[in-house]
Structure formats: structure tokens, C-alpha cells
Rosetta silent file (secondary structure, phi, psi, omega in degrees, C-alpha in Angstrom):
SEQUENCE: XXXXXXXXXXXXXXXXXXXXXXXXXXXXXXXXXXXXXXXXXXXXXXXXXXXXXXXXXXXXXXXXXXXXXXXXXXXXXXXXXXXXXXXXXXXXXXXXXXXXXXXXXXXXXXXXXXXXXXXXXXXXXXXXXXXXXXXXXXXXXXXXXXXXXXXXXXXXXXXXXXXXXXXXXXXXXXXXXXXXXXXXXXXXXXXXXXXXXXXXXXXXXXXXXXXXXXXXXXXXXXXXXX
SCORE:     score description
SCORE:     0.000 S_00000001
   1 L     0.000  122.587  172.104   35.400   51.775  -76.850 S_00000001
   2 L   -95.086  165.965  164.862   36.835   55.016  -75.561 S_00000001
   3 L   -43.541  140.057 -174.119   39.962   55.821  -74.535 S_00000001
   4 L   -84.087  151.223 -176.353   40.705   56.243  -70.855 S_00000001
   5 L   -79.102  161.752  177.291   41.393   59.591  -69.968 S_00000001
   6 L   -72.888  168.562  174.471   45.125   60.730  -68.540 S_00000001
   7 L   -83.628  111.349  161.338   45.781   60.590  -64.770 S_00000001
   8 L   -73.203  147.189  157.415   45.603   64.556  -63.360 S_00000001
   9 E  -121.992  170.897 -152.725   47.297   64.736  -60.296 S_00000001
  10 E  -137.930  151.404  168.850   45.929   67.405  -57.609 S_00000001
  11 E  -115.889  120.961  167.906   46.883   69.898  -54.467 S_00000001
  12 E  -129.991  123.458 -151.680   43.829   69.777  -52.579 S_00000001
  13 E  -117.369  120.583 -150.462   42.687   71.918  -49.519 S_00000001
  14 E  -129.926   96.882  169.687   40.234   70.542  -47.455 S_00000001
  15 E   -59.569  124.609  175.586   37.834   73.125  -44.916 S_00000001
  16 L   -92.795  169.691  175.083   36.618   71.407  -41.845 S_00000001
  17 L  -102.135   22.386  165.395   33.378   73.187  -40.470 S_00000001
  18 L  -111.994   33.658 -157.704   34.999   74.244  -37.317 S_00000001
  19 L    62.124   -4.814 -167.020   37.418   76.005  -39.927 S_00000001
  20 L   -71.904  175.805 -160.988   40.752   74.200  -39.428 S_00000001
  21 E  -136.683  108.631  157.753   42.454   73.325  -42.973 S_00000001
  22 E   -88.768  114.310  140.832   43.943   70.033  -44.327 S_00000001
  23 E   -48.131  148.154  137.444   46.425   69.456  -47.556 S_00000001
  24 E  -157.750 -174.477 -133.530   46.826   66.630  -49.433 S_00000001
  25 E  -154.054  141.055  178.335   47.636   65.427  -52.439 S_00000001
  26 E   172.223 -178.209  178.631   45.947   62.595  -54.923 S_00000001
  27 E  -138.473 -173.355 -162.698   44.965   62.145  -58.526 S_00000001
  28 L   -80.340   -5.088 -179.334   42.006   61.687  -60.398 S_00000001
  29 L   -79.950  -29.455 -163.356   42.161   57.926  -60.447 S_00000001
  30 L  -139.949   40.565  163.253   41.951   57.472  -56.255 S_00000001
  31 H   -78.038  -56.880 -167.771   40.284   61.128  -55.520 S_00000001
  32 H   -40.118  -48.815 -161.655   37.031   59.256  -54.895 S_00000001
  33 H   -77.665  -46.872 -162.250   38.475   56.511  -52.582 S_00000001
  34 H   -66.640  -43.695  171.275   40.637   59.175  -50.880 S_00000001
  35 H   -43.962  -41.445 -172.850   37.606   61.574  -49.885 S_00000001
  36 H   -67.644  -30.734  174.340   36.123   58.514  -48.757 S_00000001
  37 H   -69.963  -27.915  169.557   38.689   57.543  -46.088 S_00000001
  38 H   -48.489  -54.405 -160.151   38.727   61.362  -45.041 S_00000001
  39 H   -78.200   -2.636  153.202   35.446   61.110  -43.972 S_00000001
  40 L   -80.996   22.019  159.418   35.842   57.531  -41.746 S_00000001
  41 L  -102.989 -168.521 -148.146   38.948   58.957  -40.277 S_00000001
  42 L   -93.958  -55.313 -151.743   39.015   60.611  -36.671 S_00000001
  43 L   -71.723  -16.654  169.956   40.163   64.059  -38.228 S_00000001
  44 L  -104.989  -26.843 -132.886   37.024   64.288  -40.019 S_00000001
  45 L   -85.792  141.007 -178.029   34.481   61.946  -39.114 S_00000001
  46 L    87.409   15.985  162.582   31.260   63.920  -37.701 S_00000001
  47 L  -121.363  115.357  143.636   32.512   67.828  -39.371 S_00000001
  48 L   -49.830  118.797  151.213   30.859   68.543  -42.738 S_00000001
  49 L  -113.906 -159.763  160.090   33.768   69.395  -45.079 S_00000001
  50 E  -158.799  149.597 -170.449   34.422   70.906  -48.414 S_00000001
  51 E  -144.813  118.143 -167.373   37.527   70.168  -50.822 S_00000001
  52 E  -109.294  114.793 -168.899   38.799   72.989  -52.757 S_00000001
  53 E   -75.733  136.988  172.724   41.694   71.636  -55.854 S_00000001
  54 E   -92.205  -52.746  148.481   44.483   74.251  -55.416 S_00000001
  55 E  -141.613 -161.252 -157.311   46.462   72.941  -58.012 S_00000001
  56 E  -154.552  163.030  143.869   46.442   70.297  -61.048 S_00000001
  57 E  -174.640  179.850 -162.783   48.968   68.742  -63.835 S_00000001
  58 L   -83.663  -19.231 -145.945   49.521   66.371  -65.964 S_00000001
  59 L  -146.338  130.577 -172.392   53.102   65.089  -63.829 S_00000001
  60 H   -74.279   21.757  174.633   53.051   63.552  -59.849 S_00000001
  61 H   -98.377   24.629  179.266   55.825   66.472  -59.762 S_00000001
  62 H   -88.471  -42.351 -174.663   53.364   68.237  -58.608 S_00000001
  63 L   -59.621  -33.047 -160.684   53.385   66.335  -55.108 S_00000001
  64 L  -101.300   35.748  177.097   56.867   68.064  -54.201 S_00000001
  65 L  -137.431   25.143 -176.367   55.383   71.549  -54.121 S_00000001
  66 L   -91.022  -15.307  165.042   52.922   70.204  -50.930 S_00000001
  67 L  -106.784  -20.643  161.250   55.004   71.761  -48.540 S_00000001
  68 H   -67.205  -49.068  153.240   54.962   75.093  -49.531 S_00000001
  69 H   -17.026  -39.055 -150.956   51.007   74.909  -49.808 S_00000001
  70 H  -103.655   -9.540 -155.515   50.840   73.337  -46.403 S_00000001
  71 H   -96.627  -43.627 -159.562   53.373   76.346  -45.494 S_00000001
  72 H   -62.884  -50.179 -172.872   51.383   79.094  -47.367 S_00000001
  73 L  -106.164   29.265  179.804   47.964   78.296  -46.069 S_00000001
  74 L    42.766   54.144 -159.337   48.968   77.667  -42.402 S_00000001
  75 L  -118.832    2.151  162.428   47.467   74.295  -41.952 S_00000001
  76 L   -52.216  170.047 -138.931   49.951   72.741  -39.900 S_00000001
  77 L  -112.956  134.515   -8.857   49.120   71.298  -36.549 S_00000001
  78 L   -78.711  -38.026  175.627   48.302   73.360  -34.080 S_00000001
  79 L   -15.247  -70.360 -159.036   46.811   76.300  -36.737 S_00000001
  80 L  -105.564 -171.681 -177.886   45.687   73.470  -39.242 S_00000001
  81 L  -116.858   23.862  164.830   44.869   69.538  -39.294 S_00000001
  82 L   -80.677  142.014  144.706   48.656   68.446  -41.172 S_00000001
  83 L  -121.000   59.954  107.966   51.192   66.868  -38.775 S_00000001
  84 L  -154.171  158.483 -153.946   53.954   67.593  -40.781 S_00000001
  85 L   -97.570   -1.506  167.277   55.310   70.002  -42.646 S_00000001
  86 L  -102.852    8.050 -175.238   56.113   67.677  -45.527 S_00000001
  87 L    79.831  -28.436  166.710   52.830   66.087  -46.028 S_00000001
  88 L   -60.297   13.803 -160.807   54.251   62.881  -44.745 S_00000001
  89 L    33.341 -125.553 -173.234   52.525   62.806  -41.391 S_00000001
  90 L   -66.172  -32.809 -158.981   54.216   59.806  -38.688 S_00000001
  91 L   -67.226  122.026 -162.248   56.437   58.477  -41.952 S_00000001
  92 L  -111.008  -28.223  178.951   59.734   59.389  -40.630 S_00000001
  93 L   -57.261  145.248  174.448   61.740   56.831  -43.574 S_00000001
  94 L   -76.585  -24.824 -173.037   63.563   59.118  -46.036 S_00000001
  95 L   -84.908   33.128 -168.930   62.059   56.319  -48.866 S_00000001
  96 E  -127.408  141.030  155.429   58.274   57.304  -47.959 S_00000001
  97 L  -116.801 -150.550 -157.533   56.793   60.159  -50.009 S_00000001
  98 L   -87.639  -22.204 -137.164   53.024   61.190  -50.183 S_00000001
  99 L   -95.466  -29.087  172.997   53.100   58.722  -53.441 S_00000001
 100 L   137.050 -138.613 -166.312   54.103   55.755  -50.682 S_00000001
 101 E  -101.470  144.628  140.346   57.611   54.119  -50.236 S_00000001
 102 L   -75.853  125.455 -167.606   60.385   53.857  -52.908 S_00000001
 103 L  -106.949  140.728  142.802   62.064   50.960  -52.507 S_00000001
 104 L   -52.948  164.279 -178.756   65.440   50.559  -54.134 S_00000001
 105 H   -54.978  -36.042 -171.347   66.494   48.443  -56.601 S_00000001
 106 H   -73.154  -52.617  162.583   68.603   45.906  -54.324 S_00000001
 107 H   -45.358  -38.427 -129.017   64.802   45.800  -52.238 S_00000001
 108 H  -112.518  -36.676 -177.381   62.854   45.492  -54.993 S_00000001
 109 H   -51.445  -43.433  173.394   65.365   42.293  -56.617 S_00000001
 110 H   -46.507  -44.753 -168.279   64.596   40.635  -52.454 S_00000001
 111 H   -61.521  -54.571  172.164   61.189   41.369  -53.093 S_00000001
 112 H   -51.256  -48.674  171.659   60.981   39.404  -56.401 S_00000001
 113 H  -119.428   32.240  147.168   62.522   36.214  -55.670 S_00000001
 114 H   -65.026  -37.733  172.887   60.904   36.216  -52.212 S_00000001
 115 H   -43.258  -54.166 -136.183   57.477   36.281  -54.764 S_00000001
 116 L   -75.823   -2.518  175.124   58.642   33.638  -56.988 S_00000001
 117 L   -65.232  -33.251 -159.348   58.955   31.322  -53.680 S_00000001
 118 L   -59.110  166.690  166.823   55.378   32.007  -52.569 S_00000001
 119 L   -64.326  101.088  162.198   52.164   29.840  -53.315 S_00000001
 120 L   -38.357  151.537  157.752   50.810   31.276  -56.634 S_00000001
 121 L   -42.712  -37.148 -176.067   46.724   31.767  -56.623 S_00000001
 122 L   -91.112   12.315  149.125   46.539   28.732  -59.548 S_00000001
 123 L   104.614  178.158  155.534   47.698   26.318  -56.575 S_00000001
 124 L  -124.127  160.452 -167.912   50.757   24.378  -56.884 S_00000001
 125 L   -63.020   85.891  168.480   52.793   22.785  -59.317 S_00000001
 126 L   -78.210 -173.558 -161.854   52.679   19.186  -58.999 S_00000001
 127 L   -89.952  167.468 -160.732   54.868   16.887  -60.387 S_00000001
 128 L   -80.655  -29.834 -166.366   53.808   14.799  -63.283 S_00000001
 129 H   -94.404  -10.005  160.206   54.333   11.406  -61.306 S_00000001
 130 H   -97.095   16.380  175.591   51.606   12.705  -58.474 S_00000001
 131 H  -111.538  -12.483  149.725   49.041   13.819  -61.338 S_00000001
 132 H   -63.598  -23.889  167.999   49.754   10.023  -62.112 S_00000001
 133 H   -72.678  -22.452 -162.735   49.317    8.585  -59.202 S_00000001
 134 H  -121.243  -13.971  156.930   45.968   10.367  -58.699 S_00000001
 135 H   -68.548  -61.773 -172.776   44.559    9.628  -62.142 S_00000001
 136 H   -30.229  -62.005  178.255   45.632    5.989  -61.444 S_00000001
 137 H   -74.506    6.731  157.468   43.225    6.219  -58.018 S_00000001
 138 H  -120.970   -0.784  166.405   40.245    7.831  -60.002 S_00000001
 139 L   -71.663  160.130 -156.280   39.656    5.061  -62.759 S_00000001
 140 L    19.358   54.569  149.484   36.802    3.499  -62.709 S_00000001
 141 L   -98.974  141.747  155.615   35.351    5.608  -59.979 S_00000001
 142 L   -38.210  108.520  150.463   32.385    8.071  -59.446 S_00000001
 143 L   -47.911  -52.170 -152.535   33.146   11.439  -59.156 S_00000001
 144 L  -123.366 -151.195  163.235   29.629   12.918  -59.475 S_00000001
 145 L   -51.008  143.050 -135.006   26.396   10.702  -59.098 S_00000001
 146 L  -106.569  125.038  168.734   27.211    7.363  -57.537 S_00000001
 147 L  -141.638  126.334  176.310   26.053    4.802  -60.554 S_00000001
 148 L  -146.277  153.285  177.292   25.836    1.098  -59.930 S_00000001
 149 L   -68.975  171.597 -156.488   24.079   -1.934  -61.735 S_00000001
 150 H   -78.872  -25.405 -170.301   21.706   -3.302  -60.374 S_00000001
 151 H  -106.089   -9.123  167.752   23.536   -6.599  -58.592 S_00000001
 152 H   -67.387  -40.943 -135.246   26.169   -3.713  -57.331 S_00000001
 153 H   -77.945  -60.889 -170.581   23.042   -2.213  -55.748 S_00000001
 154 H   -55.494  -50.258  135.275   21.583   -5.549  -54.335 S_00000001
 155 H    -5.173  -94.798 -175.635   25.657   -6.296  -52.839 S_00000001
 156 H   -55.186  -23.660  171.730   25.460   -3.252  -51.133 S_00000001
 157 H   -66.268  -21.193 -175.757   22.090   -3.609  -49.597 S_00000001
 158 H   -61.983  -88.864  178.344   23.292   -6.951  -48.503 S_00000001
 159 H   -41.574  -41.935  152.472   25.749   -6.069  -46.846 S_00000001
 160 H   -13.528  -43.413 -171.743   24.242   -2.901  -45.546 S_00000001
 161 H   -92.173  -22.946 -174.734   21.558   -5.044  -43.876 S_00000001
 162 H   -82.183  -51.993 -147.801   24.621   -7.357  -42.213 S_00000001
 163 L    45.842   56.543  159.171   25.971   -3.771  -40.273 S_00000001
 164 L   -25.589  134.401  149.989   29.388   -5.213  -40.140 S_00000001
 165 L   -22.103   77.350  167.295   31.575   -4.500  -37.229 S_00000001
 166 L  -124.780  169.097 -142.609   33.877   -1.039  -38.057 S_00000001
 167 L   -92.448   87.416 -176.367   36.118    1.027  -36.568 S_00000001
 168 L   -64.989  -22.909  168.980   34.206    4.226  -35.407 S_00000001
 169 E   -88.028  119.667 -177.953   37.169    5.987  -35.587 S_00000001
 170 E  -122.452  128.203  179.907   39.294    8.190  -38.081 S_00000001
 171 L    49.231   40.029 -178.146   42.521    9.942  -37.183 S_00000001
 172 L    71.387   -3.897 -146.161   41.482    9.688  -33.202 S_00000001
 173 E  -109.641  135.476  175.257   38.616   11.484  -34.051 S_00000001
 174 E   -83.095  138.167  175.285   34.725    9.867  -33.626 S_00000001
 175 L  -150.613  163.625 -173.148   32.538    9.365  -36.807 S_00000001
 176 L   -71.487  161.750  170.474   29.055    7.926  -37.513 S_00000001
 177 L   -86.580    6.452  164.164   28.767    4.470  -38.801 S_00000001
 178 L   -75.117  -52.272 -172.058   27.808    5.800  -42.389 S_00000001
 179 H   -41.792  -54.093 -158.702   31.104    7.632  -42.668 S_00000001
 180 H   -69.745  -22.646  162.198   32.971    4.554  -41.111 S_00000001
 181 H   -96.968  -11.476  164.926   31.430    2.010  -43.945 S_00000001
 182 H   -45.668  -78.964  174.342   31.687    4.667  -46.480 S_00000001
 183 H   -18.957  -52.025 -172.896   35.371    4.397  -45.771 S_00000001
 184 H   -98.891   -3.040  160.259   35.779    0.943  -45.580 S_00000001
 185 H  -143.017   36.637 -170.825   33.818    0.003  -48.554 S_00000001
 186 L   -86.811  -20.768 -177.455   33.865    2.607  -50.790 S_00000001
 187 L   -95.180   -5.285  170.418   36.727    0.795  -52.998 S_00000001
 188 L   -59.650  -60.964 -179.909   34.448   -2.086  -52.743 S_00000001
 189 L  -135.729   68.339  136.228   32.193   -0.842  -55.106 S_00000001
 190 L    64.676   19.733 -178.081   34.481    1.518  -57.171 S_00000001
 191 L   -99.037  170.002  153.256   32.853    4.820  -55.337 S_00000001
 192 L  -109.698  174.168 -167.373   34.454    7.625  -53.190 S_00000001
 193 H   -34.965  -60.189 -151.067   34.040    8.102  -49.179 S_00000001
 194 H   -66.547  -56.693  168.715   31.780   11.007  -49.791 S_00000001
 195 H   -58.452  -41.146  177.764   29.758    9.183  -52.782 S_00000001
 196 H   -55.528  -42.199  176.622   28.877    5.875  -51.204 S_00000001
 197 H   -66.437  -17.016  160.819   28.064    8.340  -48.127 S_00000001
 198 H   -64.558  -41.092 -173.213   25.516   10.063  -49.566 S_00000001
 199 H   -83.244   -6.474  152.177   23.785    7.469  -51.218 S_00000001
 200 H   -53.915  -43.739 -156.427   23.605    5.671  -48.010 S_00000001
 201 H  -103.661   13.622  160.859   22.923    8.184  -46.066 S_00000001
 202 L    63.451   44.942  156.796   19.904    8.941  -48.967 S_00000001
 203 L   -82.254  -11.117 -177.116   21.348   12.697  -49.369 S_00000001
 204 L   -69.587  154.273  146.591   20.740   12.463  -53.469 S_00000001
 205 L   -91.008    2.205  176.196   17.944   13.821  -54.737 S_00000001
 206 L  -133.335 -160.225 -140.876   18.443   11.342  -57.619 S_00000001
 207 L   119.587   97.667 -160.913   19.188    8.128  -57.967 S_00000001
 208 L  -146.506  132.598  174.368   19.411    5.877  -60.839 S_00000001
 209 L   -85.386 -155.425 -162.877   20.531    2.588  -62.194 S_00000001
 210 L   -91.372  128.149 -167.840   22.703    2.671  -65.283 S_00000001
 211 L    69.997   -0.698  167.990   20.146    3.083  -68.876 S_00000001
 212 L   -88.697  177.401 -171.679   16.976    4.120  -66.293 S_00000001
 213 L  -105.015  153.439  153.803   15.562    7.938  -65.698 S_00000001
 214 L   -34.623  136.616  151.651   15.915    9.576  -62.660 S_00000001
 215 L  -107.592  129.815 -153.866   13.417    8.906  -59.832 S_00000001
 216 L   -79.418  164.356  147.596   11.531   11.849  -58.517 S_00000001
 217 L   -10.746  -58.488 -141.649   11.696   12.739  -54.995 S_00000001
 218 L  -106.952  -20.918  169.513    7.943   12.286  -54.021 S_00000001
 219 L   -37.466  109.450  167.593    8.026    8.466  -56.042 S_00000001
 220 L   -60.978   -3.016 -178.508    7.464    5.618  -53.417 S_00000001
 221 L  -100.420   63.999  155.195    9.661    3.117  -55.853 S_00000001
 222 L  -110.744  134.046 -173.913   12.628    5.602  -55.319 S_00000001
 223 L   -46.119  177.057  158.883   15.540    3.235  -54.277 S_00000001
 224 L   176.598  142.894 -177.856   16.605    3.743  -50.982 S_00000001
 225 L  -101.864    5.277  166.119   18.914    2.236  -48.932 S_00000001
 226 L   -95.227    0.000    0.000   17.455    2.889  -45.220 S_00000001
């Protein structure tokens, strides 16, 4: 594997093709992306341009020699396409250079254990007695494919075939009457909401009791409970 090359940083002079002249400043890691935003922004987009590197090193101490360049080749606004004579454009904060803002240290400590408040990406940390609580509510349940013996099967068809009387409603909200017996009898026979509703509402594409094969699709013996 090779080595990554060092970061150059660059003074770059940029010809529009009605001749006006832009500075800036970048390196070789975010020259690419930075041409590309030249040419979606208003000062370029629709002129042909060409970008000539003026100068190069090895040290971003390069960036604080951007106003003589911008002084040298007369590219300030109106002559040129800079608004400002520091390379900073609109940023008016004394902490903003070309490189972005420095934040002090006393900023940077706010910043940090404003972070450590925030929701990480890997979710959050529950507590040991709610990852207990929520194995305790998944034993002996389905996760995955809904699997019941054969006198579970016949139970629910019974009852299926009764259409008991429910509650149409969840959280004020209207729901079909598969959701509303999923709900109400899904702890019946050791399923969740969603699994009893599928196999009810004959969304599986499988279906099987417990030590049998799948049943295909296009089989007329494939259970079904409508």
C-alpha cells in the first residue's frame, strides 16, 4: 500500500473569460472540490475559466501572503472578482481566516461537553434494567416468521372466523380490523402486532408449520387464513 502523499498548499489565480481575476487559496487535498464550487457559484457560473498556481509549499503559512497577491495582481473588486483585500470576503470576525474560524480554547472546551451531551450515531445508552425488561417481553415470541403448531393455527382460525368485537381504534387514530386483532391477540399466541398481522393479512410469502417445508406461492394447499 502506498504512502499518501504530503498536503501542498497553493496561491491560485483564477482568469474569468471576460478577463477579471480571482485569488484564492487551497491545498491539494480540497483543490478538486474547491474548483468545483467555483464553477456553481454566481461569480463564475456561465464564464469559461482557467486557474493558474502562483505559489506552492509544504506549510498553510503560505495563506498569510494572499493579500499581497490579491494586492499585486489588482483583483480586488471593482478591477478584480475579490471582495476583500484579505481574502476573507463578508467574514468580518477577527477568528475567521481563509483556513475557516479559530476558535479558542475556552470555545473549543463549550464545544466538547456540549458534544458529549448530544445523541451519539450508535443510539442511546440504555440502562441495563430496560434491556431487561425488553428481553423479558421477547421470550417466547416471533421475531421473524410467525411459527405456530398446528392446534395454535386451528385456535386462530377459530377465532378468526368468530370476528370478535374490537376497538377500531389506537391512540385516537382509525385502524383496520387486522391491525386491531393483531393487537389484541397477538400475546395470545406468543406473536408480535406486526407478525400475527401479516400472517393474517396473508403478506408472507411463506408459511409453515413447525418440522414442515415451506409452501410455494402458486400451491393451492398453502395455508391461508382468509
Amino acid at each position: 500500500m502506498k504512502d499518501s502523499q504530503p498536503r501542498r498548499y497553493f496561491i491560485y489565480k483564477i482568469r474569468r473569460s471576460d478577463g477579471k481575476e480571482y485569488i484564492g487559496t487551497t491545498d491539494s487535498v480540497c483543490i478538486r472540490n474547491r474548483m468545483c464550487r467555483h464553477r456553481s457559484s454566481v461569480r463564475f457560473r456561465g464564464h469559461p475559466f482557467e486557474c493558474v498556481i502562483l505559489a506552492e509549499s509544504d506549510s498553510p503559512d503560505l495563506f498569510q501572503q494572499e493579500k499581497e497577491y490579491i494586492q499585486r495582481h489588482r483583483t480586488l473588486y471593482p478591477d478584480g472578482l475579490n471582495v476583500s483585500v484579505d481574502g476573507k470576503g463578508n467574514h468580518n470576525a477577527p477568528s475567521f481566516s481563509t483556513r475557516g474560524f479559530r476558535f479558542s480554547e475556552e470555545s473549543r472546551k463549550r464545544m466538547s461537553e456540549s458534544s458529549k451531551k448530544r445523541i451519539r450515531t450508535t443510539g442511546w445508552k440504555h440502562s441495563e434494567v430496560t434491556k431487561k425488561q425488553w428481553s423479558q417481553e421477547r421470550i417466547g415470541k416471533c421475531w421473524k416468521r410467525p411459527v405456530l403448531s398446528r392446534e395454535q393455527w386451528e385456535d386462530l382460525c377459530r377465532v378468526w372466523q368468530e370476528r370478535p368485537d374490537l376497538a377500531l381504534t389506537s391512540n385516537g387514530k382509525p385502524i383496520s380490523y387486522e391491525r386491531a386483532f393483531a393487537k389484541q391477540y397477538a400475546v395470545v399466541f406468543g406473536l408480535t402486532p406486526n407478525g400475527l398481522f401479516n400472517l393474517i393479512a396473508n403478506r408472507l410469502k411463506t408459511f409453515r408449520f413447525p418440522g414442515e417445508y415451506p409452501v410455494r406461492d402458486s400451491d393451492p394447499k398453502r395455508v391461508s387464513i382468509i
